[in-house]
TORMIPA-180592 format. One line per field, with one value per residue (C-alpha): residue in three letters; z, y, x. Coordinates in pm, 1 decimal, decimal comma. Example, Ala and Ser with C-alpha at 12.3 -4.5 7.8 and 13.67 -1.06 7.14 Angstrom:
BEGIN
rest: [ala_ser]
up: [780,0_714,0]
north: [-450,0_-106,0]
east: [1230,0_1367,0]
***
This chain:
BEGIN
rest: [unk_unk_unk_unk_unk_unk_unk_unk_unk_unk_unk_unk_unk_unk_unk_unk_unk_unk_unk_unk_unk_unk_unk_unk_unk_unk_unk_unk_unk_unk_unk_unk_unk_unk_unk_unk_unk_unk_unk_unk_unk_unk_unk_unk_unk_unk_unk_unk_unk_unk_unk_unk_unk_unk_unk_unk_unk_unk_unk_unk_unk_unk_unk_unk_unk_unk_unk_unk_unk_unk_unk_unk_unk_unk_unk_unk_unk_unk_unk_unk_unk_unk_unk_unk_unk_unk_unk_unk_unk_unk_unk_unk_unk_unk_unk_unk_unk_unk_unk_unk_unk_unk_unk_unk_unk_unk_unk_unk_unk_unk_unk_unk_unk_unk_unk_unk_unk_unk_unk_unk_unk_unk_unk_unk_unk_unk_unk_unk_unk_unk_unk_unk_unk_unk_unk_unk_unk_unk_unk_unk_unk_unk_unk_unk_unk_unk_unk_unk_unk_unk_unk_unk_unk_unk_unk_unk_unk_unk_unk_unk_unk_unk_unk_unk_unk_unk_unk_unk_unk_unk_unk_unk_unk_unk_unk_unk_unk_unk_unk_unk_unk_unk_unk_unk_unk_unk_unk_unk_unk_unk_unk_unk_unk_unk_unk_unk_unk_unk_unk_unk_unk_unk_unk_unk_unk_unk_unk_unk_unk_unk_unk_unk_unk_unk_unk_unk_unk_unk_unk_unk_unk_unk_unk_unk_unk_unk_unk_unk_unk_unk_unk_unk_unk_unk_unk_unk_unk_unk_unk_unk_unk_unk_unk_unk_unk_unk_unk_unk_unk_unk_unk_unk_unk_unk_unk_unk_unk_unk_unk_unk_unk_unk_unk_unk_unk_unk_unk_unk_unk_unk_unk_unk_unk_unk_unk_unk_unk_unk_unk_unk_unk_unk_unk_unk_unk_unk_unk_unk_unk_unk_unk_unk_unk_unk_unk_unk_unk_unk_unk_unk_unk_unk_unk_unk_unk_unk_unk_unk_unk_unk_unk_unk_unk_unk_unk_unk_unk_unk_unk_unk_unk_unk_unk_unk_unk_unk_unk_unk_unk_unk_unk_unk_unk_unk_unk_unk_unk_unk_unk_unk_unk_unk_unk_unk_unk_unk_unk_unk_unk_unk_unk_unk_unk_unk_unk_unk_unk_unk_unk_unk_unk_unk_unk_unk_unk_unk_unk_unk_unk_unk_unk_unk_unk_unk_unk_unk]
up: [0,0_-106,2_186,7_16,1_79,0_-209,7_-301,9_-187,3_148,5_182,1_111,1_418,7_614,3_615,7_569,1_964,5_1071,1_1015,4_1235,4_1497,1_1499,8_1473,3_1672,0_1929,3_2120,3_2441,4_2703,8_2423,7_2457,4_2876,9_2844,0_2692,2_2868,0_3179,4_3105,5_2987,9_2767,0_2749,5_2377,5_2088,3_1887,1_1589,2_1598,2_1485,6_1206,4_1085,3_1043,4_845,0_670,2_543,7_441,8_721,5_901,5_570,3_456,9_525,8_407,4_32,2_-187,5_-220,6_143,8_107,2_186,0_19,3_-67,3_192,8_458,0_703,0_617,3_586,5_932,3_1053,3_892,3_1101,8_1388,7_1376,4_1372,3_1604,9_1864,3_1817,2_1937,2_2187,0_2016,6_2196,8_1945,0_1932,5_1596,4_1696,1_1858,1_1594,4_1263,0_1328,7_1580,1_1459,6_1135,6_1149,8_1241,6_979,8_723,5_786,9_890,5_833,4_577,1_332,3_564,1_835,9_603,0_495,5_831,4_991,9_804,1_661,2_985,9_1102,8_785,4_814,2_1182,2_1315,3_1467,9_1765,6_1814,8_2141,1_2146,9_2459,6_2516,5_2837,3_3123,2_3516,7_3544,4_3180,6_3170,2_2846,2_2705,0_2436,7_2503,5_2889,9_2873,9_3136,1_2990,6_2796,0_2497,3_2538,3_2230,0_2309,8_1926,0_1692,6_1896,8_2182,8_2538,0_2690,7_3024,4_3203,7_3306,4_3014,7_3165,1_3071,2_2766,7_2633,8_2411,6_2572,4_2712,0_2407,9_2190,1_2000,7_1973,9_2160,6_1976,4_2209,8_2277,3_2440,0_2472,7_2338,8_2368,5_2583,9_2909,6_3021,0_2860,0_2593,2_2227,3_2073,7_2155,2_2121,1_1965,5_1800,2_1888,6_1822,6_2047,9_2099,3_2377,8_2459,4_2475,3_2747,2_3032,3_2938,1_3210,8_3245,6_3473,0_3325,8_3430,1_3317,6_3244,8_3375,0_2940,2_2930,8_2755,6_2882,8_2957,8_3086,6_3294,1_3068,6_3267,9_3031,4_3234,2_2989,5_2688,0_2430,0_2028,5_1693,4_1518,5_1295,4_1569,5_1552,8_1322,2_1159,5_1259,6_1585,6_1829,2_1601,8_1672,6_1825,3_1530,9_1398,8_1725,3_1732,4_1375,2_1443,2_1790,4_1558,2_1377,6_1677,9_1785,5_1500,8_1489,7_1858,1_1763,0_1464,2_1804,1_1980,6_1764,7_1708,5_2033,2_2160,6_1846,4_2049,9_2347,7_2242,0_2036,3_2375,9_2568,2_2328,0_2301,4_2682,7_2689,4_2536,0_2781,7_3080,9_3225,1_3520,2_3641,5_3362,4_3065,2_2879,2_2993,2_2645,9_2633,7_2929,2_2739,1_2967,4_2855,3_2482,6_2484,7_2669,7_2428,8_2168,9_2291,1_2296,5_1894,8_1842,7_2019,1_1836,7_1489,4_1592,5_1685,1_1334,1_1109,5_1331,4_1321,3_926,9_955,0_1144,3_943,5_643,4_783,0_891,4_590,9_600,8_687,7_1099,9_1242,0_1037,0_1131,9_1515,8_1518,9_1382,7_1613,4_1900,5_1814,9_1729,5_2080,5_2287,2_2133,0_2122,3_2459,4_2569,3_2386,7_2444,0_2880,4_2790,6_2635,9_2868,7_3193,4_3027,5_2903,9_3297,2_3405,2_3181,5_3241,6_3601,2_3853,4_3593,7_3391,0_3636,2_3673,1_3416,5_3321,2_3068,3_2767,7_2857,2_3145,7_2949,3_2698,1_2968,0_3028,2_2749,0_2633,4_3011,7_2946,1_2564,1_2737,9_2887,1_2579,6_2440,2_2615,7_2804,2_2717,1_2903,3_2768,9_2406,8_2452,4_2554,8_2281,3_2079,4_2182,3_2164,3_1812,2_1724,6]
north: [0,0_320,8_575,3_863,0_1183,3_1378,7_1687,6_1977,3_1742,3_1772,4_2145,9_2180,3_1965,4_2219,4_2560,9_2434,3_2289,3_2592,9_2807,7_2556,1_2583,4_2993,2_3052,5_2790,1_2801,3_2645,3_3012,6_3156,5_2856,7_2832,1_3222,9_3148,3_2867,8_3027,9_3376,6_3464,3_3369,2_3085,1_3040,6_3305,6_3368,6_3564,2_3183,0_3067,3_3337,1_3184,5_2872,1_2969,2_3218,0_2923,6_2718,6_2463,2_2461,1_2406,8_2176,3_1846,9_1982,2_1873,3_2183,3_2149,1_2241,8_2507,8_2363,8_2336,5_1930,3_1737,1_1483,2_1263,5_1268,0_1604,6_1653,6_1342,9_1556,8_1901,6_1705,5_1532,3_1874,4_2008,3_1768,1_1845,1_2212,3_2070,9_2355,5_2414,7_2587,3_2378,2_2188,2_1878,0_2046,8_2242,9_2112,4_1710,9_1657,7_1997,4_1978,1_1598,3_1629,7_1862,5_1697,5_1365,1_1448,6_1827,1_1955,9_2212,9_2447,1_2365,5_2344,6_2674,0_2849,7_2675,8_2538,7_2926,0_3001,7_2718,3_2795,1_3119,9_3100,5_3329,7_3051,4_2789,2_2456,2_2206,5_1861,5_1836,5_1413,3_1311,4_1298,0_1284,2_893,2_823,8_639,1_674,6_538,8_749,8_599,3_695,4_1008,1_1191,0_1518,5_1523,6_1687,2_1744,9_1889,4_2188,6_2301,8_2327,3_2281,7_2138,1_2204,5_2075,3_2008,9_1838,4_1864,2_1807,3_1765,7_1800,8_2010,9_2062,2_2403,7_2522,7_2848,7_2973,2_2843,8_3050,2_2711,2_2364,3_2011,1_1894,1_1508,5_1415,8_1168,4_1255,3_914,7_579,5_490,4_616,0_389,9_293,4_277,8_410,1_805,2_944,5_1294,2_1547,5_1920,2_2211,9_2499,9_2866,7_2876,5_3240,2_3050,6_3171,2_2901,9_2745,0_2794,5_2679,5_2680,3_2689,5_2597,3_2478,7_2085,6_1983,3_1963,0_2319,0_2353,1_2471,5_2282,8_2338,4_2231,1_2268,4_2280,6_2342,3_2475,0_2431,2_2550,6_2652,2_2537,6_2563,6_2243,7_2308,9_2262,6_1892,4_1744,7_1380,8_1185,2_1258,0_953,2_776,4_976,1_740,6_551,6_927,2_1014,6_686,8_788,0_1127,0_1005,8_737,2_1054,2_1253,0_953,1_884,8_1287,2_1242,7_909,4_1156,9_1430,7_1181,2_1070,4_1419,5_1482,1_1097,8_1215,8_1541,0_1398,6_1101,7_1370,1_1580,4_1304,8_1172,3_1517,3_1579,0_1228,7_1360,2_1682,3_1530,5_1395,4_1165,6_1032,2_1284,0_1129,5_1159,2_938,4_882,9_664,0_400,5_75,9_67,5_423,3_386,4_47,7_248,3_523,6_275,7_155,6_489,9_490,8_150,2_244,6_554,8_403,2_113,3_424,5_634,4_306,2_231,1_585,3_536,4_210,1_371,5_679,5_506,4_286,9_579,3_560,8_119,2_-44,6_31,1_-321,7_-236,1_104,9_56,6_-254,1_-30,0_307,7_63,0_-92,1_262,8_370,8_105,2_60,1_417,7_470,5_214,1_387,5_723,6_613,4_437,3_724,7_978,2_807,2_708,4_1057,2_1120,3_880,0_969,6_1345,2_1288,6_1562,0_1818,7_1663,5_1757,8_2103,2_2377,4_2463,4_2206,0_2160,9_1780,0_1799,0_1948,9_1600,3_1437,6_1565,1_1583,5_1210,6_1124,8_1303,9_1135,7_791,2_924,5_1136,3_939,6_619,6_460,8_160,7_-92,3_77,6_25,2_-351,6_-402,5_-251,0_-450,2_-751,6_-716,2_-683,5_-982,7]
east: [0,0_129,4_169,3_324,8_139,4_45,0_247,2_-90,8_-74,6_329,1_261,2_41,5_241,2_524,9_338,4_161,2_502,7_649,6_405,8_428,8_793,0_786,2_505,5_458,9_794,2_806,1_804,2_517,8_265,1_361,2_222,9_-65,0_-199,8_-144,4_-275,1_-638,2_-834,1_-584,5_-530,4_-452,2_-760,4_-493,4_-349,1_-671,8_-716,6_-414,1_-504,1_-831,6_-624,3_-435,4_-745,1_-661,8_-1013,0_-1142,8_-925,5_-1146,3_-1523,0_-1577,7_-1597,5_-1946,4_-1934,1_-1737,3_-1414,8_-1117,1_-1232,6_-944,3_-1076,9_-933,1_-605,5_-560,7_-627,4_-427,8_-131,1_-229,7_-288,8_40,3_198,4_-22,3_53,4_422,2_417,6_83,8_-100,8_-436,9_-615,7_-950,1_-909,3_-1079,8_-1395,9_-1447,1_-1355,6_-1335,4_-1652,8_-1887,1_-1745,6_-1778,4_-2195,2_-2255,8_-2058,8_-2291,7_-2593,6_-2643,0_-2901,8_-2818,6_-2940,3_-2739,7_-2436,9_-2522,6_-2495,9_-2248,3_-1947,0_-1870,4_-1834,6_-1626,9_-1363,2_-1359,7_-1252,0_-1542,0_-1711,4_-1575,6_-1766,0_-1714,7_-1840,1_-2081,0_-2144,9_-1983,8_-2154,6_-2054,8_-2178,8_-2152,6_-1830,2_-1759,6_-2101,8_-2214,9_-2588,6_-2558,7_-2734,9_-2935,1_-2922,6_-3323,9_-3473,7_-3831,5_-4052,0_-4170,8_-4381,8_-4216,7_-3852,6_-3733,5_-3607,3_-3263,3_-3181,9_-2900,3_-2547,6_-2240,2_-1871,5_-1537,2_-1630,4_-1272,5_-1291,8_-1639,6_-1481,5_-1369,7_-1689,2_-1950,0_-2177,6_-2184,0_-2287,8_-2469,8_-2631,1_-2934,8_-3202,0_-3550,8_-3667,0_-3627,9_-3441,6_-3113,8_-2837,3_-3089,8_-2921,6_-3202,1_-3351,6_-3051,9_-3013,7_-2820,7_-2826,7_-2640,0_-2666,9_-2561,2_-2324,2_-2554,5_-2875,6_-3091,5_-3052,9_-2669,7_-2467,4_-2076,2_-1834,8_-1490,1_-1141,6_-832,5_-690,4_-403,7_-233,5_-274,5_-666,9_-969,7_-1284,9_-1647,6_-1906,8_-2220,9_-2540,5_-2849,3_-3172,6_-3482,8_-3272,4_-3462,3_-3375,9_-3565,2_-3644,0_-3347,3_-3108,3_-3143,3_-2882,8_-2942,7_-3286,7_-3449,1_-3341,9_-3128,3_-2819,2_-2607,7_-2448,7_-2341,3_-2228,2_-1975,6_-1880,4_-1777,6_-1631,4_-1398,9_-1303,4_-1191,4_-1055,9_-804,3_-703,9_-598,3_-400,6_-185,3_-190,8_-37,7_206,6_290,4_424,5_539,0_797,0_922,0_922,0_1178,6_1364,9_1420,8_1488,9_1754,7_1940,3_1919,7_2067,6_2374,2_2403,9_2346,9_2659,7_2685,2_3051,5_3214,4_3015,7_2691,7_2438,2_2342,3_2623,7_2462,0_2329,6_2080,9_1909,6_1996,0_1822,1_1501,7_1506,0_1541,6_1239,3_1076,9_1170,0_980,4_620,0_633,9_676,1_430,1_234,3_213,4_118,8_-166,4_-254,6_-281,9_-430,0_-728,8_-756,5_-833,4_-1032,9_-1280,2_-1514,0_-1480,6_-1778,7_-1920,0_-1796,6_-1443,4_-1395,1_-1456,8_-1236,2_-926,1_-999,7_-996,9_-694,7_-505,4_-645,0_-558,4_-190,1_-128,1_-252,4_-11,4_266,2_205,1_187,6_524,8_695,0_587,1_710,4_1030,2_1100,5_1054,9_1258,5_1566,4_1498,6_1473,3_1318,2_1360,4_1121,9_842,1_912,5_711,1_1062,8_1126,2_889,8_926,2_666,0_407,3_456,5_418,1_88,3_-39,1_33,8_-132,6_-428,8_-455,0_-575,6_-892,4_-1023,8_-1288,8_-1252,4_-922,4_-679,6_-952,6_-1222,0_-1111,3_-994,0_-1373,4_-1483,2_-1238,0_-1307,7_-1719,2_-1639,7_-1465,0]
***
């Protein structure tokens, strides 16, 4: 199989790994995430000024006709600088809803927005007692006319501070973990009634507590069929999915890269400790997951538009295995670094993070292998 990436894809590849590296320096992003608002809204002008929240919508749709792989490729570089610029919110989940379930309509008046950078989407599904169960849903939907009125409680909304609108999920029909009743919604984040609470994450975003109190919505908020949302929401959830795997892989690459050139600084009884067996055959190590890491990553991105049974049975795999990796290269870029590689003072430490954090985004390591296994 031929992996090559076209020349237009190679193209973007550099033009965004070329901000990253001019604009995403260590001391600038520690800045950012640590003042207010807590990311650089002329960062994300940028990237629509260089057609890259467009770059996976068809042309039809107003994009610039890329898909997956396009943003496996910003994502990869993304994850390198651990940009926090809400990509996967926005254009991979939103973008991801519209794309297939929206009506022309809906197409119409949101994906503009979402390439020309004016509008910011986050993905509101999990819930306190959900557990990763895109059916477990409290939060209801009740028809109120013509529309409908939310209520319930959405956490760990990662991009919800900085959003204009939320996706939001909720059951219109059925019992509480029931597949069917499910439903798609998206919402403006200055409805009367939505409430959040934001805060920080420990990799440097921002997240919200969501709490909707009898939000209303027009009929043409719903996206897709009314109660037969959850096989759309496990698509666009493989989606996100296999853009966090090309994150990942993004930055398990820096972190082995740092750890191999502060192998050759750091001296211990007058020599590098680069030259200990023992660490080169770790970071050695380091080199393998990672590489095991980007071909599952592919794997699973083109396996996005296979068949359902197909598709989950390769974002499982990617998420479990890269999961595993990305746990393994983090603590052993710890370990080599050694106390210095907790402090903020080292770039390594926010890696760290980041690749810790990685496992519980849409389903951990266990969660995955069950999912894996169900399938077989």
């Amino acid at each position: 199989m031929d992996f090559n990436f076209t020349e237009e894809q190679a193209m973007v590849r550099d033009g965004l790994s070329r901000l990253v590296r001019e604009q995403y320096d260590w001391e600038t992003r520690r800045r950012v995430v640590e003042g207010e608002p807590g990311w650089r809204p002329e960062i994300w002008a940028q990237l629509a000024e260089l057609g890259l929240l467009g770059m996976p919508f068809s042309e039809a749709d107003g994009g610039f006709g890329g898909g997956a792989i396009e943003a496996m490729i910003a994502m990869e570089e993304f994850g390198k600088g651990l940009v926090v610029e809400p990509f996967v919110p926005t254009v991979v989940c939103a973008g991801g809803f519209l794309k297939h379930a929206g009506t022309a309509a809906q197409k119409a008046e949101h994906i503009g927005g979402i390439v020309d950078g004016s509008r910011v989407y986050a993905f509101a599904y999990a819930e306190p007692r959900g557990r990763y169960d895109y059916a477990d849903i409290q939060t209801t939907a009740k028809k109120d006319g013509s529309g409908y009125v939310l209520n319930g409680h959405k956490a760990v909304v990662v991009g919800a501070p900085w959003a204009t609108h939320l996706i939001v999920t909720a059951r219109t029909s059925g019992e509480q973990r029931d597949r069917n009743g499910v439903s798609v919604f998206v919402v403006e984040k200055a409805a009367d009634g939505l409430i959040t609470r934001d805060y920080p994450t420990i990799d440097g975003r921002r997240a919200s507590e969501v709490y909707l109190e009898n939000v209303s919505v027009p009929a043409d908020a719903l996206i897709g069929e009314e109660g037969g949302g959850l096989p759309l929401i496990e698509r666009v959830a493989d989606e996100a999915i296999a853009a966090l795997c090309a994150e990942a892989c993004g930055a398990m690459k820096v972190a082995h890269q740092m750890t191999v050139e502060y192998s050759r600084q750091r001296k211990q009884f007058g020599v590098p400790i680069g030259s200990f067996q023992v660490l080169q055959h770790r970071m050695v190590d380091m080199f393998t997951e990672y590489e095991q890491s980007v071909s599952l990553t592919y794997l699973a991105t083109l396996k996005l538009d296979a068949p359902e049974k197909e598709r989950k049975r390769a974002v499982s795999s990617a998420k479990v295995r890269i999961g595993q990796a990305a746990r393994f290269i983090g603590q052993e870029a710890i370990q080599i670094h050694g106390g210095m590689g907790m402090t903020d003072e080292l770039a390594i430490g926010g890696y760290f993070k980041r690749l810790t954090i990685f496992n519980s985004e849409f389903g951990d390591i266990d969660h995955h292998m069950r999912r894996h296994i169900a399938l077989a």
